[in-house]
N, C-alpha and C positions, 0 to 999 in steps of 0.2 A: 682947779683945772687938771684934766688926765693928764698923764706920762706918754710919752710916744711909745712906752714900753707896754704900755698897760694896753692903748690901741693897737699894738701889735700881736699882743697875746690875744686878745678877746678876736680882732680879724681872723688868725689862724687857726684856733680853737672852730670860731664858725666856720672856717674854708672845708674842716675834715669831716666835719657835723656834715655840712651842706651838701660835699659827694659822697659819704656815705648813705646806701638805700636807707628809707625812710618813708613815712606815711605818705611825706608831702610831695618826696620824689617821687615816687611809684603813682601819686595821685595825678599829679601835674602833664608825668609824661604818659601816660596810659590815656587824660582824655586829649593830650597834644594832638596823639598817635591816633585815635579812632573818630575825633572831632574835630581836629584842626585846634592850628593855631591858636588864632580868633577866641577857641574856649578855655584853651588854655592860660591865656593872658587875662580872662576873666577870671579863673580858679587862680592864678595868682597875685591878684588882686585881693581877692578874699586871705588869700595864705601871707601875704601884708598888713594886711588890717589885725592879723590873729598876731603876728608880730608884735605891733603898738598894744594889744590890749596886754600880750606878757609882761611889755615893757613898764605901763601904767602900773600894774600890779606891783613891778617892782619896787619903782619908786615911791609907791604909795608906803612900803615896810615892808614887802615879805622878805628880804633879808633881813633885815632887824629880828623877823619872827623866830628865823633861824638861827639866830646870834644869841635871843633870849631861853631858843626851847632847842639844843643840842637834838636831841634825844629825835625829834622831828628832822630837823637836819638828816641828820643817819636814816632815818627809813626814807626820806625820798632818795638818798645819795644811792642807797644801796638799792631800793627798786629800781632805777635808773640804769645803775650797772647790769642786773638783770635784765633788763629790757632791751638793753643794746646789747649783751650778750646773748638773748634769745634769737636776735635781728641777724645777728652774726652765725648763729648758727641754722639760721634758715636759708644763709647765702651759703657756707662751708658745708653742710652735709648731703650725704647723696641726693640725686633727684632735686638741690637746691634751683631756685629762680632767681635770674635777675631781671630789676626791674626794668630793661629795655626789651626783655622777652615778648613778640607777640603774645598777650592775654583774651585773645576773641575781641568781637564785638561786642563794645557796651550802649545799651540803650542810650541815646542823645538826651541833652539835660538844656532845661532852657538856663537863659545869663543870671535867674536870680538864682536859680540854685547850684548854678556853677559856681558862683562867688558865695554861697552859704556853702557848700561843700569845701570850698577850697578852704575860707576862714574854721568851721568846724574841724578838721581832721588836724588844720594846725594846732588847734585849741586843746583838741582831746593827744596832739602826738607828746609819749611822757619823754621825748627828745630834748623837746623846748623848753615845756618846764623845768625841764633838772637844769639845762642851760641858763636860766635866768634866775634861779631856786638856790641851784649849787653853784656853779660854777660863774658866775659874774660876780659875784661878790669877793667872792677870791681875788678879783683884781682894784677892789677898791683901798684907796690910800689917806688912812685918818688923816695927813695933812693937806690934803688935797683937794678938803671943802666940802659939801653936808654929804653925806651919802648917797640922797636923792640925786642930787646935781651931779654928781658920780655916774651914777644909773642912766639916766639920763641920755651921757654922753655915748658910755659906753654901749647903751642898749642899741644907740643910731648908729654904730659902726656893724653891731652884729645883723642891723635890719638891712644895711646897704648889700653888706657882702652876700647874707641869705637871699635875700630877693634876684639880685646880681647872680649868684650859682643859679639859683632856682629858674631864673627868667632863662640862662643859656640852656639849661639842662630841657626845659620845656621847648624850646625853639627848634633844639636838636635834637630830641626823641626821636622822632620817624625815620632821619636819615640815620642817626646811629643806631637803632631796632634794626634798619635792612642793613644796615654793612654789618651787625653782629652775629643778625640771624644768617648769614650768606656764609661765613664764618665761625664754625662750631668751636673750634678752639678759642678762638680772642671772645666768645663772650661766656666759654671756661675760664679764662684770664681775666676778665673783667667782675667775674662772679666772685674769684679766688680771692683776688687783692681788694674786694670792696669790702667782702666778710672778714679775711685778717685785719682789714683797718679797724672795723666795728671793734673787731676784741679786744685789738691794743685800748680803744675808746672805753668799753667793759672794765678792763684790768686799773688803768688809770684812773677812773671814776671812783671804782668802789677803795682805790686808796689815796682816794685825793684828800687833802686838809680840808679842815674845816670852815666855813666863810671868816670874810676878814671881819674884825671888831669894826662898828658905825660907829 
């Protein structure tokens, strides 16, 4: 059984993951925003299900994988850090966007590919993987029972809270797009501190330890 320690770390770890821009946010709220609702909560439905498939993955070994082959480990830990670091610096550098920015109109999408686009971009965002890859294993506790059953649990806290950000963030896209867009400075302010989050996320990744022993 997990630690209320361990669910508290994997919870907040996802809370900063989950508001920081990202493929999923940017996807979510962009067709909130130009499709409603309605398509929204179909694309996160997909970006749920990409969830569970991380999750299975996990527990099937791919930390073990990591535990056996270091060297693997390292290159996803440090792509990872890179990718959240390039995220960051496309919110921090001039002419940067944030994802509640009016982006145009996008062509309307019917419900299956709202929900294959939503699962897709989770799938492919290297956010989640490093999350389930690198950093959830770090919180697993060899006395604590198999690995898997570990995973498991912890994978269901990171899917609550993700979905949970993700569903609000979706809901409220359009009203927060017109009060940021109305507002040139707060969504400078919103841009600034979503991109220094990213970094601190960067700088921490690329010197985080290495998964725990199964």
């Amino acid at each position: 059984m997990i630690t209320l320690t361990a669910v508290g770390g994997v919870a907040l770890v996802e809370l900063g993951m989950a508001l920081t821009p990202g493929p999923n946010m940017i996807h979510l709220a962009s067709r909130a925003i130009t499709q409603g609702r309605r398509a929204g909560l179909v694309s996160l439905g997909g970006t749920a299900v990409g969830f569970l498939c991380y999750l299975l993955a996990a527990a099937a070994g791919l930390s073990a994988l990591f535990a056996a082959v270091p060297v693997a480990y390292l290159v996803v830990k440090l792509v990872g850090a890179a990718y959240l670091a390039y995220l960051a610096w496309g919110m921090l550098r001039p002419g940067g966007r944030s994802p509640f920015a009016p982006a145009g109109d996008l062509p309307p999408l019917s419900d299956a590919r709202l929900f294959a686009t939503g699962l897709l971009t989770n799938l492919l965002n290297p956010k989640i993987a490093l999350l389930y890859a690198a950093l959830l294993p770090q919180f697993l506790d060899p006395h604590a029972g198999p690995a898997w059953a570990q995973l498991l649990q912890l994978g269901g806290v990171q899917i609550v809270v993700g979905v949970a950000v993700n569903g609000l963030v979706m809901l409220s896209a359009a009203r927060v797009s017109g009060f940021l867009a109305a507002r040139p400075r707060a969504m400078a302010t919103q841009r600034y501190a979503a991109g220094g989050l990213l970094g601190v996320f960067a700088v921490r990744t690329a010197l985080s330890r290495g998964p725990a022993a199964t």
